[in-house]
C-alpha positions in Angstrom: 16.2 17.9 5.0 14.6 15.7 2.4 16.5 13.3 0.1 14.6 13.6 -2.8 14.0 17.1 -4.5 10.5 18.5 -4.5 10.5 18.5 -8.3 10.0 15.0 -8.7 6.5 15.5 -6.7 5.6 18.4 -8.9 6.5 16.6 -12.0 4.6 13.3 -10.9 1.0 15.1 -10.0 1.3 16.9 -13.7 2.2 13.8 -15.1 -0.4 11.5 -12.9 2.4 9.1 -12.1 2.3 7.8 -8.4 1.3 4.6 -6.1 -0.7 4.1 -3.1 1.4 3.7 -0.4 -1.1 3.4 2.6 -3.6 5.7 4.2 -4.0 7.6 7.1 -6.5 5.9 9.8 -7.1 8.0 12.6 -5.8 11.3 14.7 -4.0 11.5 17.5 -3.2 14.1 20.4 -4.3 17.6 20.0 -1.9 18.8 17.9 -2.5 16.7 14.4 -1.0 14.3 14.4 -2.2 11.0 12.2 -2.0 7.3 12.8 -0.5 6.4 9.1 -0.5 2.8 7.7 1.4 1.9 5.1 1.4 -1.3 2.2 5.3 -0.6 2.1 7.5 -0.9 5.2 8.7 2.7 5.5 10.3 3.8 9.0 11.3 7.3 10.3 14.5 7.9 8.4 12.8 6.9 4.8 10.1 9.1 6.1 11.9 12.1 7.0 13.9 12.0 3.1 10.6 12.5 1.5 9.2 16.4 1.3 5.9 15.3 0.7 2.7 12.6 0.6 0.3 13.0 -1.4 -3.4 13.0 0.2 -6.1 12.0 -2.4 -8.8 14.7 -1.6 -11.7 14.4 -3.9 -9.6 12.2 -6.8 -7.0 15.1 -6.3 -3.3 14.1 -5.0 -2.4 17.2 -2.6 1.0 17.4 -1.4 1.5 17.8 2.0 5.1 18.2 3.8 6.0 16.1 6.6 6.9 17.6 9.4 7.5 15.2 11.8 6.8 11.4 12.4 7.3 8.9 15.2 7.8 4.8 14.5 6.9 2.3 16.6 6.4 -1.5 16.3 2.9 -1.0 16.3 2.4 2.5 14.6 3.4 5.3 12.4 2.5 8.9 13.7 2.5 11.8 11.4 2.7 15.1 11.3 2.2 17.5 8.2 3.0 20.9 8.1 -0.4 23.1 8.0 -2.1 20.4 9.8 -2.4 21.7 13.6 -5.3 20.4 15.8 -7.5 17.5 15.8 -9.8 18.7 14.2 -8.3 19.5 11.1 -6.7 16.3 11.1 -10.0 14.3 11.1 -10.4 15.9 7.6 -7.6 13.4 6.6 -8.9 10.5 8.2 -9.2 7.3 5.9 -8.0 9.1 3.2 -5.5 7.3 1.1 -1.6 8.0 0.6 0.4 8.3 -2.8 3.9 8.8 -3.9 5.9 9.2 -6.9 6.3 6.8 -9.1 9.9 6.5 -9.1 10.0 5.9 -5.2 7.7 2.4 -6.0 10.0 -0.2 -4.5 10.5 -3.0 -6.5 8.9 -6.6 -6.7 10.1 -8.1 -3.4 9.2 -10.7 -1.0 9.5 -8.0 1.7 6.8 -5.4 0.0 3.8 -6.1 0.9 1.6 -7.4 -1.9 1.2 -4.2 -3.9 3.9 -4.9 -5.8 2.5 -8.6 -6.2 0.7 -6.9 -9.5 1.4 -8.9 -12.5 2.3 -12.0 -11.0 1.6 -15.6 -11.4 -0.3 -17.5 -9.0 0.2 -21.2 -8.7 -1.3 -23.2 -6.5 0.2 -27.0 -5.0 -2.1 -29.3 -6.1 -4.1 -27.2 -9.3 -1.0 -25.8 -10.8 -1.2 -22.0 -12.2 -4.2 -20.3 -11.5 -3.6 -16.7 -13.2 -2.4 -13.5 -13.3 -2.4 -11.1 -10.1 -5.1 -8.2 -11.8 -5.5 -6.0 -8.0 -4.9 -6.6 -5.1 -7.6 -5.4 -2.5 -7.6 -4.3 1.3 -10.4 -5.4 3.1 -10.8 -4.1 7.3 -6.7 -4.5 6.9 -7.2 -7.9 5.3 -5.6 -8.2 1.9 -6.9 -10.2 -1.2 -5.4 -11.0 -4.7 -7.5 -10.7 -7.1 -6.6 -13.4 -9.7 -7.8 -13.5 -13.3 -8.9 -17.6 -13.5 -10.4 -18.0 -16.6 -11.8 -14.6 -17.2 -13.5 -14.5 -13.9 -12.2 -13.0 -10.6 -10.8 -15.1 -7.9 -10.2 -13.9 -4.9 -7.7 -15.7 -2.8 -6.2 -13.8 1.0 -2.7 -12.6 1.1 -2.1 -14.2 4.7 -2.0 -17.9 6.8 -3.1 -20.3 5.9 -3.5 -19.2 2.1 0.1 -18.1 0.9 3.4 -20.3 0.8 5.9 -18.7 -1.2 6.6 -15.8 -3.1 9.3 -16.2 -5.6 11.1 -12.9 -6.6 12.7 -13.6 -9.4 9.9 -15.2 -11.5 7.5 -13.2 -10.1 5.4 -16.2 -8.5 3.2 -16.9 -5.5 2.5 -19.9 -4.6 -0.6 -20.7 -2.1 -2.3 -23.8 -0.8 -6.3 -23.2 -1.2 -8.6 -25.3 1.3 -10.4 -28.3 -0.7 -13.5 -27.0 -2.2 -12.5 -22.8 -2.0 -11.9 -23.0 -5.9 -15.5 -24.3 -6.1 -16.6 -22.0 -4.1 -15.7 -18.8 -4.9 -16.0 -19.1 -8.8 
């Protein structure tokens, strides 16, 4: 039994409020089931409360109900209700995840760096860089995308790159290699 009534997902697709909160990659087995990744940490039980993820199928959220899912350290299987071979499960592939607005988890250091949107970059040595505009997934690699002077810098979320990520002023802080400002702007 879900946590959270269905009528919040009804009420977000007519009122176009929700976040990405990962996609689905590949299938698996022969029954389905879909290799899901998520931006968010979100484990079995947090799963199983929700009634629904929304698939973006041609710009159009679709709810699907989640039938079942399996949580490992390494991946997140899915199953949604309707969805019941392989086949029918490749029409999902890559296709991105959404939820309701109200689920968005708030600007942590745990979230992955979705929720980094809106915050200030600083670096050690230059001092602030910008604002946080986007943030971008590239082959599972994530970039911030940091208004510098009305251009777009584009700085990794990741080692070497990032060394602290203040919650409560909403700052990162990273270490850029000597001559990557140059470089990418």
């Amino acid at each position: 039994m879900s946590l959270y009534p269905i009528e919040l997902f009804y009420q977000s697709i007519q009122n176009e409020q929700y976040f990405k909160i990962g996609s689905f990659k590949k299938p698996t087995g022969t029954e389905g089931g879909l290799v899901a990744s998520f931006v968010y940490p979100l484990d079995h039980t947090e799963l199983m409360k929700l009634p629904a993820l929304f698939v973006e199928i041609d710009h159009v959220k679709v709810p699907y109900c989640i039938e079942h899912s399996i949580t490992t350290e390494a991946k997140t299987i899915i199953r949604l209700a309707l969805i019941r071979s392989k086949t029918e499960a490749y029409a999902l592939r890559n296709l991105p995840l959404f939820l309701p607005l109200a689920l968005k988890p708030k600007w942590t250091k745990a979230a992955l760096p979705y929720s980094l949107v809106d915050g200030l970059v600083q670096e050690v040595v230059v001092g602030p860089l910008g604002i946080i505009q986007a943030i971008y997934c590239v082959r599972d690699q994530y970039m911030m995308a940091v208004n510098h002077h009305g251009k777009e810098l584009l700085i990794p979320y990741g080692k070497p790159f990032l060394v602290n990520i203040d919650e409560v002023t909403q700052q990162v802080t990273v270490q850029l290699p000597e001559g990557y400002l140059e470089a990418m702007l």
